[in-house]
C-alpha positions as a Markdown table, in Angstrom:
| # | Residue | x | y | z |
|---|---|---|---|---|
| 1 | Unk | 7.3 | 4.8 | 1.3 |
| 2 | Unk | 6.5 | 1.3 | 2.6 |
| 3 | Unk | 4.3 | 0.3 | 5.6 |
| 4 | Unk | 3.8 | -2.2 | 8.5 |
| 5 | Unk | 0.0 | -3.0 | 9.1 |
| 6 | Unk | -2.2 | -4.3 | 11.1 |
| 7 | Unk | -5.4 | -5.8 | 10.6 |
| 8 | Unk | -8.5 | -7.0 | 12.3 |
| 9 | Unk | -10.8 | -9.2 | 11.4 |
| 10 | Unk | -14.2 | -8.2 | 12.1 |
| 11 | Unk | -15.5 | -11.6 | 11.7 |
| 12 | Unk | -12.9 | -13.7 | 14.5 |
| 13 | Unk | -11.1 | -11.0 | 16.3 |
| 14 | Unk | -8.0 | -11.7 | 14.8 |
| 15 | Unk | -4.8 | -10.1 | 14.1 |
| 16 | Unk | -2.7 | -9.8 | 10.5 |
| 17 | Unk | 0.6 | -8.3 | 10.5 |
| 18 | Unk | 1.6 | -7.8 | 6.7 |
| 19 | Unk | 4.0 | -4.9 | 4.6 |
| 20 | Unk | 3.5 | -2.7 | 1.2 |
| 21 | Unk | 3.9 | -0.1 | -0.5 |
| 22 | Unk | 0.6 | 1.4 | -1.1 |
| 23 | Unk | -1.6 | 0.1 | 2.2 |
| 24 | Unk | -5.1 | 1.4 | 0.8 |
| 25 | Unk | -4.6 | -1.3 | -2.0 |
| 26 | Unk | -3.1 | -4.1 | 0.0 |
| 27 | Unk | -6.4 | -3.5 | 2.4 |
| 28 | Unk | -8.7 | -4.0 | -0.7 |
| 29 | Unk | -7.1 | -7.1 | -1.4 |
| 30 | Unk | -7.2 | -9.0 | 1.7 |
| 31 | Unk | -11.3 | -7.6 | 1.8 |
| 32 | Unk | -11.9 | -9.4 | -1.7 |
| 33 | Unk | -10.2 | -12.6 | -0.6 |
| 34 | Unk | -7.2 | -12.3 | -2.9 |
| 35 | Unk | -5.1 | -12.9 | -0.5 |
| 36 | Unk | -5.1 | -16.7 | 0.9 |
| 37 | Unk | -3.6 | -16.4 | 4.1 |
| 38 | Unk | -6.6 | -13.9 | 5.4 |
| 39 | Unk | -9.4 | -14.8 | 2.8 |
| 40 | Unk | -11.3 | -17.0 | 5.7 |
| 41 | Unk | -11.1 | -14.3 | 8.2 |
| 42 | Unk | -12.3 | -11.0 | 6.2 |
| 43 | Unk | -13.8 | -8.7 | 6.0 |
| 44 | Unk | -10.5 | -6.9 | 7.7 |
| 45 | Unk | -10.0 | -3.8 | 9.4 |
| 46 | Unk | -7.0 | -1.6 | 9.3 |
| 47 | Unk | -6.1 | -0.8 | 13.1 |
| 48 | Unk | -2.3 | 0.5 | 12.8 |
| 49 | Unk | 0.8 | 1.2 | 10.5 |
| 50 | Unk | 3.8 | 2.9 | 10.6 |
| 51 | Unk | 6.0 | 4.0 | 7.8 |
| 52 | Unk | 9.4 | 3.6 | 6.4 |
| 53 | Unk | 11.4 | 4.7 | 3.9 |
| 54 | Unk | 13.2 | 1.5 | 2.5 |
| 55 | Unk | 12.2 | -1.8 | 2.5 |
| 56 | Unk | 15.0 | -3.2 | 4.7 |
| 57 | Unk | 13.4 | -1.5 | 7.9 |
| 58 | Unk | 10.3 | -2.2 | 7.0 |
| 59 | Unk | 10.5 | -6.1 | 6.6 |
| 60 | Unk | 13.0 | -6.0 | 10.1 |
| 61 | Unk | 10.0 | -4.2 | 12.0 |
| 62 | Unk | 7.5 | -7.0 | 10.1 |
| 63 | Unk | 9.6 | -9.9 | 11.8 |
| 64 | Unk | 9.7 | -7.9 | 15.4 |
| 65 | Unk | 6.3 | -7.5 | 15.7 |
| 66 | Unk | 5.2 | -11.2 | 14.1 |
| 67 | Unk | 7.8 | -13.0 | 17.1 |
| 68 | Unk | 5.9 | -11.2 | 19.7 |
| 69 | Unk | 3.8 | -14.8 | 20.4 |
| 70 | Unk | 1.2 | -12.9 | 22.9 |
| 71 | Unk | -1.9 | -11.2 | 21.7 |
| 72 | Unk | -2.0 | -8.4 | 24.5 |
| 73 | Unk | 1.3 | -7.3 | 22.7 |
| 74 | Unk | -0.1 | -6.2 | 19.5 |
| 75 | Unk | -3.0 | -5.2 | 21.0 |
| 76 | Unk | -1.1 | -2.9 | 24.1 |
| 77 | Unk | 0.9 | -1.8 | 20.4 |
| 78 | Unk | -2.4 | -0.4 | 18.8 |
| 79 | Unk | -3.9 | 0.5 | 21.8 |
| 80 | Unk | -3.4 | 4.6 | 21.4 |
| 81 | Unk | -3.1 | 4.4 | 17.9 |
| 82 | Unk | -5.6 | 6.9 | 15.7 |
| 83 | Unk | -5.7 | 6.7 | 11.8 |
């Protein structure tokens, strides 16, 4: 399985849209700074993720949901969303 993610920063608000394959690790490693692009903004919060079964899909939905250039999109996205 891979995944589509979405993260909050609990320190600036802020929205991360990333993919994986295992999203409990990927989490970890944007909390412990390992990854650059998020290290300023952590710790991080996972808010949503959906789940595909090939790569392909998952990297098209990536792209949709990072050209959506307003923040009350991913946020009207997550809205209803329990984990």
């Amino acid at each position: 399985m891979f995944y589509i993610y979405i993260l909050k920063s609990s320190r600036d608000k802020s929205y991360y849209v990333g993919s994986c394959k295992n999203s409990e690790i990927r989490l970890n490693q944007h909390n412990k700074g390992v990854v650059k692009s998020t290290k300023k903004s952590t710790p991080w919060e996972l808010v949503y993720f959906e789940s595909y079964d090939n790569l392909k899909n998952t990297r098209k939905r990536e792209r949709q949901i990072k050209s959506w250039k307003k923040r009350i999109a991913i946020e009207n996205l997550i809205k209803h969303f329990k984990i």
